[in-house]
C-alpha positions as CSV (number, residue, x, y, z in Angstrom):
1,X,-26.6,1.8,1.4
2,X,-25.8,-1.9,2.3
3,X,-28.5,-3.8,3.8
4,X,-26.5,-5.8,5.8
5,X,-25.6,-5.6,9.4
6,X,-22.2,-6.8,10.4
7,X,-21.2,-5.9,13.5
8,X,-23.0,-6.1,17.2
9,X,-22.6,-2.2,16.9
10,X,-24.5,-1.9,14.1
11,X,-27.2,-3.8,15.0
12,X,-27.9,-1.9,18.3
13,X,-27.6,1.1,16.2
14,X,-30.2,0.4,13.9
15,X,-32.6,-1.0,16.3
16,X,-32.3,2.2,18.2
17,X,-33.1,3.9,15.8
18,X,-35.7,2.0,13.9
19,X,-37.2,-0.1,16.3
20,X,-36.9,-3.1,13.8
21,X,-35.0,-4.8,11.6
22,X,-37.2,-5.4,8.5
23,X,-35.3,-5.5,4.7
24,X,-32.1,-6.2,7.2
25,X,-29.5,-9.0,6.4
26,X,-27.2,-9.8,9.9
27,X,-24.8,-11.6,9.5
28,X,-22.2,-14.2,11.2
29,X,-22.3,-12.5,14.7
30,X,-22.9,-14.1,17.9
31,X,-25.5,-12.6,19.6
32,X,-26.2,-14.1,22.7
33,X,-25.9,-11.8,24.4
34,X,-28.4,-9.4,22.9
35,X,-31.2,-11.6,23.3
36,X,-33.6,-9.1,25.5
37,X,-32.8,-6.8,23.2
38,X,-33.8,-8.7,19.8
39,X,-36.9,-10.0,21.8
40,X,-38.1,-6.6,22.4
41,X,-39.0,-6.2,18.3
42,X,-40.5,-8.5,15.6
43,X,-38.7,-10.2,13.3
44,X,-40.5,-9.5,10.5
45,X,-38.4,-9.6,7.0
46,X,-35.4,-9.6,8.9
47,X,-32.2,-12.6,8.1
48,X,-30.1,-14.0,10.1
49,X,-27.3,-16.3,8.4
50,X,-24.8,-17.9,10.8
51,X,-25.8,-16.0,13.7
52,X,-24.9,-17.7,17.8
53,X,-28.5,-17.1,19.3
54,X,-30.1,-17.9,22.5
55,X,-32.8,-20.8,22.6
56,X,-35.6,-18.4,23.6
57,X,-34.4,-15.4,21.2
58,X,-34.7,-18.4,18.3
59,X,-37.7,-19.1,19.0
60,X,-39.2,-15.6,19.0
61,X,-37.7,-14.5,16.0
62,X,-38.4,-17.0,13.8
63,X,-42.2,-16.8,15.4
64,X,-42.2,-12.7,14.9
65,X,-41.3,-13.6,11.2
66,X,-37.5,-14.0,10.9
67,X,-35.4,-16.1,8.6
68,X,-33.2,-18.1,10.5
69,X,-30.0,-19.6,8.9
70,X,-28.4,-21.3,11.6
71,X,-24.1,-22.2,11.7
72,X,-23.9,-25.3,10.1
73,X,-22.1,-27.5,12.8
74,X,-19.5,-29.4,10.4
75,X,-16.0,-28.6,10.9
76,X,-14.7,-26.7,8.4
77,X,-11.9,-25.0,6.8
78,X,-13.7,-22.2,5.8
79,X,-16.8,-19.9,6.8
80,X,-19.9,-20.1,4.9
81,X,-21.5,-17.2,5.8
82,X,-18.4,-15.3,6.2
83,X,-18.7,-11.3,6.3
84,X,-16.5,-9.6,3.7
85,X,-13.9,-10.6,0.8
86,X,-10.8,-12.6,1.6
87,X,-7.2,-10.9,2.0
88,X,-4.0,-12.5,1.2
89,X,-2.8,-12.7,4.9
90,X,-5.9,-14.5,5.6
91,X,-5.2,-17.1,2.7
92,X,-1.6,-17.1,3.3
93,X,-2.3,-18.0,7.1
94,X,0.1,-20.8,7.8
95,X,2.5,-19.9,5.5
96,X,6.4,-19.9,6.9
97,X,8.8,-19.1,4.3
98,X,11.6,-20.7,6.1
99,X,9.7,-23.8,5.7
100,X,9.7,-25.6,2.3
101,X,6.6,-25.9,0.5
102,X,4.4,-24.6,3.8
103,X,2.3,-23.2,1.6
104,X,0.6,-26.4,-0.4
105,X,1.2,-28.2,3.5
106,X,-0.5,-25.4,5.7
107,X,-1.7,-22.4,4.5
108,X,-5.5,-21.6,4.5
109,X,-5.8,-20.9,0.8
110,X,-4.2,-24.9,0.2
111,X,-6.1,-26.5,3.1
112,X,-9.4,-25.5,1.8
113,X,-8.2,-26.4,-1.8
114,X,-7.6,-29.9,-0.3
115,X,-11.1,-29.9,1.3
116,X,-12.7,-28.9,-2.3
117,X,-10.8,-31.5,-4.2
118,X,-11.3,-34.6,-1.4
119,X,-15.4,-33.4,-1.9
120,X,-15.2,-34.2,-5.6
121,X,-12.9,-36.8,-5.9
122,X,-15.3,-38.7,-3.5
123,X,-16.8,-41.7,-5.2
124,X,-20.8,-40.8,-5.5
125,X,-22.0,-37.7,-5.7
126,X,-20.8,-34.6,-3.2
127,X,-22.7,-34.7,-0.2
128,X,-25.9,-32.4,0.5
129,X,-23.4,-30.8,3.5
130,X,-20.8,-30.0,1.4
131,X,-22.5,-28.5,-1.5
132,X,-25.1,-26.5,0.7
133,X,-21.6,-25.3,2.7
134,X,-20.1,-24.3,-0.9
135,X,-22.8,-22.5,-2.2
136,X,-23.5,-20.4,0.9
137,X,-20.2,-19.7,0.7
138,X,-19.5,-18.5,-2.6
139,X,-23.2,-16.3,-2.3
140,X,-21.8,-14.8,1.0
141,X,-18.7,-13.8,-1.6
142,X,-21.2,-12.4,-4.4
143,X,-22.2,-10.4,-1.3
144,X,-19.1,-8.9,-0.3
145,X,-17.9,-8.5,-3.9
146,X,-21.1,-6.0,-4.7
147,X,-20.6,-4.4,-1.5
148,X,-16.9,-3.6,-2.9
149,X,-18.2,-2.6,-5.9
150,X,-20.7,-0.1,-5.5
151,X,-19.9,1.0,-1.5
152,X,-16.4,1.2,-0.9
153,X,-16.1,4.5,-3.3
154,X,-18.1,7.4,-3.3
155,X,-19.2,6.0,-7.0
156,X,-19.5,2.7,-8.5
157,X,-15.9,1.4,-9.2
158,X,-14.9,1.4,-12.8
159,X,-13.6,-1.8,-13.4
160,X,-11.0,-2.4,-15.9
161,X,-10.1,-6.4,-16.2
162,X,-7.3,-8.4,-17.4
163,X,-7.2,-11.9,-18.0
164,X,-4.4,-14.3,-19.5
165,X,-2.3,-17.3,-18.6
166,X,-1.4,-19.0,-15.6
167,X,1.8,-20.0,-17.1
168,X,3.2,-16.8,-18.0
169,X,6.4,-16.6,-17.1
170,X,7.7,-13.2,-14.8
171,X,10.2,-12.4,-17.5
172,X,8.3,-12.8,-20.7
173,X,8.6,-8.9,-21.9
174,X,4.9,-9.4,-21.9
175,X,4.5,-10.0,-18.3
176,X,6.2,-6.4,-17.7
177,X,3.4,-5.1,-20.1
178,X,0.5,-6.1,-18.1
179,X,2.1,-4.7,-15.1
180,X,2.5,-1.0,-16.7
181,X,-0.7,-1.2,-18.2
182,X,-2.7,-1.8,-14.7
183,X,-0.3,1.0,-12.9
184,X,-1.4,2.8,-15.2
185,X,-5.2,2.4,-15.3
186,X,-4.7,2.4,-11.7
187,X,-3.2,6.0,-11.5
188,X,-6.4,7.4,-14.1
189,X,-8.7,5.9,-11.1
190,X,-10.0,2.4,-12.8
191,X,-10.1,-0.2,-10.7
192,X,-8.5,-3.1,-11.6
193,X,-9.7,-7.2,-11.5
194,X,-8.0,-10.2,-12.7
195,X,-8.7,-13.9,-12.3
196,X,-6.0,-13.6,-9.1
197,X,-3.9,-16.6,-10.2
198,X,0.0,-16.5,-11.2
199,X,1.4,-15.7,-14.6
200,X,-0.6,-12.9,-16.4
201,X,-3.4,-12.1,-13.5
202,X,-0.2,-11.5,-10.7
203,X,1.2,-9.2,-13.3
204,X,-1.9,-7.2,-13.3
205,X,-2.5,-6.9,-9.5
206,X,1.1,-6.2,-9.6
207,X,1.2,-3.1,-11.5
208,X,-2.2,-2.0,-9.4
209,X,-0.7,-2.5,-6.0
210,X,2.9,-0.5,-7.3
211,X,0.0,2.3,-8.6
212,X,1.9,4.8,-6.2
213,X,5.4,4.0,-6.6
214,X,7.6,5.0,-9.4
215,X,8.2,3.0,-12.8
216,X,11.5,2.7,-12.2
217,X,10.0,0.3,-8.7
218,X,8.0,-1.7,-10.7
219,X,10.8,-2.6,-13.2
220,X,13.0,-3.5,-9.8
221,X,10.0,-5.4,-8.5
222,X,9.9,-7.6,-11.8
223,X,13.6,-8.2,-11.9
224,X,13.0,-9.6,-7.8
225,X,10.4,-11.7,-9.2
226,X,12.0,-12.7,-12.0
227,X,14.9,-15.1,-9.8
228,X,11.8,-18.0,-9.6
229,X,9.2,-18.4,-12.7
230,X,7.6,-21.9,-11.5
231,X,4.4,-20.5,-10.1
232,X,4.4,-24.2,-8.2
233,X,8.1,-23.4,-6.0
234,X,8.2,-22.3,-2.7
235,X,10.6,-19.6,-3.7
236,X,8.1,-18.1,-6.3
237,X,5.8,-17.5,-3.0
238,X,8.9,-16.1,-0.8
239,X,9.6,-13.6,-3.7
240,X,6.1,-12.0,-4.0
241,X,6.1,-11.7,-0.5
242,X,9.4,-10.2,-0.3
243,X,8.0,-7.6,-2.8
244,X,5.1,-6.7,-0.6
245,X,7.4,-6.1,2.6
246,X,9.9,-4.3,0.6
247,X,7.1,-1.7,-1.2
248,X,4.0,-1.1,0.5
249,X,1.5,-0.4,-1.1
250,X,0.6,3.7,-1.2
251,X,-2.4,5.2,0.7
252,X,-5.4,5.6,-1.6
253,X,-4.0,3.6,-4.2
254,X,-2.2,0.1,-5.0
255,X,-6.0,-1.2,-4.5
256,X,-7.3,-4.3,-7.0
257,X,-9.5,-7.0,-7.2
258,X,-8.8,-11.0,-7.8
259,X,-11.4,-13.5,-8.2
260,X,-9.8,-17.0,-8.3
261,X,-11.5,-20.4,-7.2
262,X,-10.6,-23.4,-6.2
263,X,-11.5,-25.0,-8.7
264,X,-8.2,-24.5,-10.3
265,X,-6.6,-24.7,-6.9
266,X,-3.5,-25.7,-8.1
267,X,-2.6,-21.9,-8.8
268,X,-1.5,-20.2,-5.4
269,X,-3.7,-17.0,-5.5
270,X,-1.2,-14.0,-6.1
271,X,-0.5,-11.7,-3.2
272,X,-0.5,-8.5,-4.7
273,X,-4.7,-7.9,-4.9
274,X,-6.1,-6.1,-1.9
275,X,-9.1,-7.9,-2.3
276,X,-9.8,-11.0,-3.2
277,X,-13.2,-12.9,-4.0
278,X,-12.6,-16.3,-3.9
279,X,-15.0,-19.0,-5.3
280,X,-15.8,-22.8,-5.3
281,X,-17.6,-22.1,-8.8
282,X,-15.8,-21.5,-11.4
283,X,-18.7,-20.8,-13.7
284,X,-19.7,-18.7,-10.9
285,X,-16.4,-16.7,-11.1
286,X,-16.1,-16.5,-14.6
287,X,-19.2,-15.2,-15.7
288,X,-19.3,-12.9,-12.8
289,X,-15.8,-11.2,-13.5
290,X,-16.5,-10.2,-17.3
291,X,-19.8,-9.2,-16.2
292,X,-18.5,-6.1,-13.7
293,X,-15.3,-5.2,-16.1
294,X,-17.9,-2.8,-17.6
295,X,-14.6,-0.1,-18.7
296,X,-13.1,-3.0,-20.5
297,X,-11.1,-6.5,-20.4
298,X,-7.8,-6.8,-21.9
299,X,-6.7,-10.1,-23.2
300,X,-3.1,-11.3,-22.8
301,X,-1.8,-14.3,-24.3
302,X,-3.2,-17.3,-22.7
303,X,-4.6,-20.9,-23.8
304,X,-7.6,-22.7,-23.5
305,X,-9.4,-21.0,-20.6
306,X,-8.5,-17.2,-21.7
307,X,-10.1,-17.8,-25.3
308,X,-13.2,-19.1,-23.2
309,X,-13.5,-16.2,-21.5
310,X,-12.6,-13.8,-24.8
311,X,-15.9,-15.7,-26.4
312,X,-18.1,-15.4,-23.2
313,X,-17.2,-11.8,-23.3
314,X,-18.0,-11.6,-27.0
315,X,-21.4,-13.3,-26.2
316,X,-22.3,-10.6,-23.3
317,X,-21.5,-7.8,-25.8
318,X,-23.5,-9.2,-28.5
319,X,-26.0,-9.5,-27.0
320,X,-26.0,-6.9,-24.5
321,X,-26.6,-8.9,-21.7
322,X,-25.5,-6.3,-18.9
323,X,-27.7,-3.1,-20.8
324,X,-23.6,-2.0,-21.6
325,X,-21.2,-2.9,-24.4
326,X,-17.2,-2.8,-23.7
327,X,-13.5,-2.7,-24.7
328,X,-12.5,-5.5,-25.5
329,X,-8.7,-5.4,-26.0
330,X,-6.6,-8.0,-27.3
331,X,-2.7,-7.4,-26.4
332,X,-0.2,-9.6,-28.7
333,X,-0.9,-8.7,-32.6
334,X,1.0,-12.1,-33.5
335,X,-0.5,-14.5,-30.5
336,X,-3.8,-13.2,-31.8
337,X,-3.7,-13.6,-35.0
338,X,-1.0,-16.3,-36.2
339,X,-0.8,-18.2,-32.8
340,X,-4.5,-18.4,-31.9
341,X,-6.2,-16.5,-34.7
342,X,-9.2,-15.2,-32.6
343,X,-8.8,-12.1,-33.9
344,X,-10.0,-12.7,-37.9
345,X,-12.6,-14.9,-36.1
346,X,-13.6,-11.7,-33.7
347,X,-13.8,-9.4,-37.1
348,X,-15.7,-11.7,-38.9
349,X,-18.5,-11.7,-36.1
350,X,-18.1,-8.1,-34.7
351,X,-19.1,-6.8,-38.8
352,X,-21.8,-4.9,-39.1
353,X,-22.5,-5.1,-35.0
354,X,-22.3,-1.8,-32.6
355,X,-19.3,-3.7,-30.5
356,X,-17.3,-3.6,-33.6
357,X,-16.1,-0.3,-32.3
358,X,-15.1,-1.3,-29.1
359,X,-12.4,-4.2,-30.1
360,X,-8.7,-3.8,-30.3
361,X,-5.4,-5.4,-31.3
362,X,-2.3,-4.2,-30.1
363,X,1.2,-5.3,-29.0
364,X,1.6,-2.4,-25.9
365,X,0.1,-1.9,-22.4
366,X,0.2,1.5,-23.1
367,X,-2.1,1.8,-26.4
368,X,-4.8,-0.9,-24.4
369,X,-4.7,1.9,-21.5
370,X,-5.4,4.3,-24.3
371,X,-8.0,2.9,-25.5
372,X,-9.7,1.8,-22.7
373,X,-9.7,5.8,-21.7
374,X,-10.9,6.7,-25.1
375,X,-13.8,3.9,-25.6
376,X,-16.3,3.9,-23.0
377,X,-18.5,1.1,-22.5
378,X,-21.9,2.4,-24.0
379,X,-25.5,1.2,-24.4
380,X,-26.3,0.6,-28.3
């Protein structure tokens, strides 16, 4: 069970039937208006991040034992100690399709890009107020993304991951590929992540969020696409969204997960993930994404920061940082070998090793999703 409290519901609940608050998180609610009612027990072990109090509850909380991490008053474009994962109508906020380029000018997702790049651009160092305001931040977003993980099913979600290229183009055959591939793990109940940019990640959430719909929609959804393949024109935005209106996504299914970052804030996140965990640190991000992909990551074709991530998966496996080894699936037999030879490179290393097993090279979503299903992650 969660141990945080996010609601004023919630937190009358528990009191009423604990008569404390102790090992409890609550979180970004304003509360002043249940003062008498937070006075009445200690706050022993109990946290309160962002929370509107009354002067006299402060005081007798943090007195009775309480942490007490108060809203930081600088304006700002986001919420530190906000309460769950993003969603693409909350990043999209602002967004007018009829207007040209209202997306880089106005919508959430580019006006707190624009905050994150003025911070460090700034001659000197980034102020204290701006990191501290970060980092709560993307540790509020580690929060929500383990809720997600391990309470929004009955079980622990299977993750299934797919990273590649921002650049990939909607009608590189490759880019259809992806798309089947994730429908498909979708439909066998993984769930699936990506890095939630353009190109190769938007194909990925694509085929996820079309889970429920027939191939023959997805195809039809990839040919719409397909009239803009600039991730950077307004009409690249318009035609996502366009998808979304025109296919719902099913009940039950059409679920996935993007973790993008501002960092790289020059890729619009894609609108086809249902959740979306957002960091300022990319490291952050990174690491953390091939960390919970425990049923496997497949590897489209990409360039610099894709082969980063093939070698911090290798390292995680190799080691067994996570007490699991798993799939790791490299999709383009030719990219992977002539291209970019990572493969021979991946041979070389893996020979001898338990996670020898678990690599693949293969030109077809279809034999990835195969062997994702056949290769379970497993402890050496």
């Amino acid at each position: 069970m969660t141990q945080d409290i996010i609601t004023r519901e919630a937190l009358k609940s528990h009191i009423e039937t604990h008569g404390h608050l102790r090992g409890r998180t609550v979180q970004e609610l304003d509360l002043r208006q249940d003062g008498e009612l937070l006075r009445s027990i200690s706050g022993d072990q109990a946290a309160f991040l962002g929370c509107e109090l009354d002067p006299d509850t402060i005081v007798h909380l943090y007195r009775s034992g309480a942490e007490l991490f108060p809203p930081l008053q600088q304006q700002l474009p986001f919420r530190p100690y906000r309460k769950g994962l993003y969603t693409v109508d909350e990043l999209y906020e602002g967004f007018d399709p009829a207007v040209h380029n209202s997306f880089w000018t106005s919508a959430r997702d580019s006006r707190i890009y624009a905050y994150f790049d003025a911070s460090r651009r700034a001659e000197g160092p980034i102020s204290i107020m701006d990191a501290l305001a970060m980092r709560l931040h993307d540790h509020a977003i580690e929060d929500a993304l383990d809720d997600l993980l391990h309470h929004h099913r009955d079980e622990p979600l299977q993750v299934a991951a797919v990273m590649g290229g921002h650049a990939m183009r909607r009608g590189d055959p490759v880019y259809a590929e992806i798309a089947r591939a994730t429908r498909a793990l979708t439909r066998l109940g993984y769930f699936v992540a990506t890095g939630g940019g353009p190109g190769a990640m938007e194909a990925a959430n694509l085929g996820a969020y079309l889970a429920d719909h027939d191939e023959t929609v997805l195809t039809e959804a990839i040919e719409h696409l397909g009239q803009d393949q600039d991730y950077r024109s307004h009409r690249y935005l318009e035609l996502a969204l366009e998808v979304r209106r025109r296919w719902p996504a099913g009940p039950g299914r059409g679920e996935s997960l993007a973790i993008p970052t501002w960092f790289y804030g020059h890729e619009p996140s894609n609108v086809f993930a249902s959740h979306i965990a957002k960091y300022f640190a990319n490291s952050v991000r990174e690491d953390g994404l091939l960390a919970i992909a425990k049923a496997g990551v497949i590897y489209a074709p990409g360039s610099a920061g894709t082969v980063q991530e093939i070698f911090m998966d290798v390292t995680q496996n190799h080691y067994v940082t996570f007490e699991v080894i798993s799939p790791m699936i490299l999709l383009g037999v030719d990219y992977w070998t002539e291209r970019l030879p990572v493969w021979p490179l991946l041979q070389a290393m893996s020979a001898g090793k338990p996670w020898a097993e678990l690599l693949s090279l293969c030109d077809h979503g279809d034999a990835a999703v195969e062997f994702i299903r056949d290769h379970p992650a497993f402890k050496p």
